[in-house]
C-alpha positions in Angstrom: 79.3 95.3 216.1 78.2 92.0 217.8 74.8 90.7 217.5 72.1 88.6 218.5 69.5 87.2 215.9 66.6 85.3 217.8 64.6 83.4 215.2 63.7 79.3 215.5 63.0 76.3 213.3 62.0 72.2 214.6 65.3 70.6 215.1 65.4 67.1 215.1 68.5 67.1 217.6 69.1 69.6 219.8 72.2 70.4 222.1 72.4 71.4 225.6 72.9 75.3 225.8 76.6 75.8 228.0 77.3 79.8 227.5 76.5 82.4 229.9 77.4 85.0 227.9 76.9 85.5 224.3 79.5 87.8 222.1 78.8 87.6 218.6 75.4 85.7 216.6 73.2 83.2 217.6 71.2 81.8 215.8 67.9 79.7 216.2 66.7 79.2 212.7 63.2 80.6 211.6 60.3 78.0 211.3 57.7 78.4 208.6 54.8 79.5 211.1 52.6 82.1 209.0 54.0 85.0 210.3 52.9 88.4 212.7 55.2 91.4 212.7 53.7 93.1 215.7 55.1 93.7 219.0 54.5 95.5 222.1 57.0 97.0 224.3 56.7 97.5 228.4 59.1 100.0 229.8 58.8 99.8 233.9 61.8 101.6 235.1 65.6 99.7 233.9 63.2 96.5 232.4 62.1 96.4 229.2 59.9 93.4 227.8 59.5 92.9 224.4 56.9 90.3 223.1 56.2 89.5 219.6 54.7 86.6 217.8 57.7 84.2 218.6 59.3 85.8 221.1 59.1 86.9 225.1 62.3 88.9 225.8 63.3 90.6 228.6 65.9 93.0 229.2 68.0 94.8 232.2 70.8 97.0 232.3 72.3 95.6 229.5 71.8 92.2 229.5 69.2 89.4 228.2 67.3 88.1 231.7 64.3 86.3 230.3 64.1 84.3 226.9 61.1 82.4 226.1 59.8 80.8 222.6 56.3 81.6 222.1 55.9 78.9 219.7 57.4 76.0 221.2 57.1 77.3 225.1 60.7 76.4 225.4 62.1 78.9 228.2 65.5 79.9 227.2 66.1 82.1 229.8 64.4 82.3 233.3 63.5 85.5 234.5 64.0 85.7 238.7 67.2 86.4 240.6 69.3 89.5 239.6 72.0 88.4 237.2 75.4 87.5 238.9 77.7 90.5 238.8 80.4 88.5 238.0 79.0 87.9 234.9 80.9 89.7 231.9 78.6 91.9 230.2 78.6 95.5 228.9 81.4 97.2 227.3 85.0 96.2 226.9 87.6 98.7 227.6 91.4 97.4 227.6 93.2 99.7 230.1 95.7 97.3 231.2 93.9 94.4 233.1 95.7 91.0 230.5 95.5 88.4 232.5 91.8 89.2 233.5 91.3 89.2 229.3 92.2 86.6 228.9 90.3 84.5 231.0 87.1 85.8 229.4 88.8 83.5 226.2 88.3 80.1 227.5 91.2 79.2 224.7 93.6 80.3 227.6 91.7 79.8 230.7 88.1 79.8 232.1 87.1 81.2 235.4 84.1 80.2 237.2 81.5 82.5 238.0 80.5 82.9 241.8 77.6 85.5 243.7 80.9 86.2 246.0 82.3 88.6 243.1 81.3 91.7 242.2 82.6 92.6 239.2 85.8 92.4 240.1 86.8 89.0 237.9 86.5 91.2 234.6 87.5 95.0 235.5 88.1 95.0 231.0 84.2 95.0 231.4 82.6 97.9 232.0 78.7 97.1 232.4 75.7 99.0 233.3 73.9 99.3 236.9 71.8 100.7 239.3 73.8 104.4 238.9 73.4 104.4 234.5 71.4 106.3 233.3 68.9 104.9 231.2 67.1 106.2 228.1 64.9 104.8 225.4 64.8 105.9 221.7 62.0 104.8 219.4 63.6 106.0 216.1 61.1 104.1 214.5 58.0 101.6 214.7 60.2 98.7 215.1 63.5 100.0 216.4 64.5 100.9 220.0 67.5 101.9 221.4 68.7 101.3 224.8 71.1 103.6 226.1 72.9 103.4 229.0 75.2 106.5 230.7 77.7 105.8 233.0 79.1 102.1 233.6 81.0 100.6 236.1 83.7 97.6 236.8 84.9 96.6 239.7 84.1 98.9 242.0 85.1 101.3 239.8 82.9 104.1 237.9 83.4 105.5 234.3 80.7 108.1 234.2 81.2 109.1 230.9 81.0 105.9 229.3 78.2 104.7 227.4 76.6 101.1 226.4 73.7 100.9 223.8 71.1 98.3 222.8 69.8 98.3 219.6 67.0 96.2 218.9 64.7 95.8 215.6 62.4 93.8 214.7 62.6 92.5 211.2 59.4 93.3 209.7 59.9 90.3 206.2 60.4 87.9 208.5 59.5 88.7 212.4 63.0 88.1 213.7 64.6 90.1 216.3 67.8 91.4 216.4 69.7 93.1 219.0 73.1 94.4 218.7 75.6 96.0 221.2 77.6 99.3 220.6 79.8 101.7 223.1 81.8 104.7 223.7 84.8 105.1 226.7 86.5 108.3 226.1 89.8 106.5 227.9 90.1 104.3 224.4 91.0 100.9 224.0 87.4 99.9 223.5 87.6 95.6 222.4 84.1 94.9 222.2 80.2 95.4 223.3 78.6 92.4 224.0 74.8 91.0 224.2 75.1 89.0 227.2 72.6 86.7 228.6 71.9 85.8 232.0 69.5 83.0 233.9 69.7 80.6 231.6 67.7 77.2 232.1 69.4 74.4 232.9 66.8 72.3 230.6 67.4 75.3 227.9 68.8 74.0 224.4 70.2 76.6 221.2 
């Protein structure tokens, strides 16, 4: 199940950040501020903002849209324009599109992404939108899950697919974690993936 660990530590040299999509862990290591395990969560329709001691995150349908370090005031991610549909997010079903695959593995190829595309580059990823519906699921003080019902790719619609955000705040050591899970009753399911969209060109990880 792929996940996202958000924590931070002073780096004395830092790297420019260069993915617009994340499938798998990253990691910002945890600095030795004392530390505050609260958090407060805003719902307002298909956004939900999560802040916490460390941490302003935003997300929408699916996706990572606003990333900010409370302790540093580093901006990670730069809430404003809707995401580019072209970006691969969501759920990855296999139902015959290779070549498409493979160009999300930049090991074989790499294809730009553009605002003229709508999610047509990546038809393997079937991502949430305006049509899902969306439900949230405390299942405890520091756990919510994220559910979206019905994705699409494409132009395409798989109504009876499903894309779920898990996220949990560690309560040791005020860490947030977020991790991606799905269900496509055609099979052939690859992957869910935490993606992340706006990033800031002055942004580093």
């Amino acid at each position: 199940m792929p996940k996202v660990l958000l924590k931070w530590r002073a780096k004395p040299k830092r790297t420019p950040a260069f993915l617009a999509a994340l499938l798998g862990t990253i990691s910002m290591a945890m600095s030795a501020a004392p530390l505050n395990t609260d958090w407060h969560v805003t719902i307002a329709k298909r956004t939900v903002r999560i802040d916490t001691h460390r941490w302003q995150v935003t997300l929408q349908d699916g996706l990572i849209v606003e990333l900010i370090n409370n302790l540093t005031g580093e901006i990670h991610a730069r809430a404003g324009a809707d995401p580019l549909q072209s970006l691969p997010s969501g759920l990855g079903v296999q139902t015959g599109a290779f070549d498409q695959a493979r160009e999300l593995h930049s090991v074989w190829r790499q294809r730009a992404l553009d605002s003229v595309h709508k999610g047509d580059l990546f038809p393997s990823q079937h991502r949430p939108y305006a049509n899902s519906l969306f439900t949230c699921h405390q299942s405890d003080i520091h756990t919510l899950s994220l559910t979206y019902k019905g994705l699409t790719a494409g132009g395409k619609e798989y109504p009876d697919e499903a894309f779920t955000l898990r996220v949990s705040l560690d309560s040791q050591t005020g860490d947030l974690l977020l991790s991606a899970s799905g269900t496509s009753p055609l099979g052939g399911v690859y992957g869910a993936m935490v993606g992340v969209a706006n990033i800031d060109r002055k942004s580093v990880v």
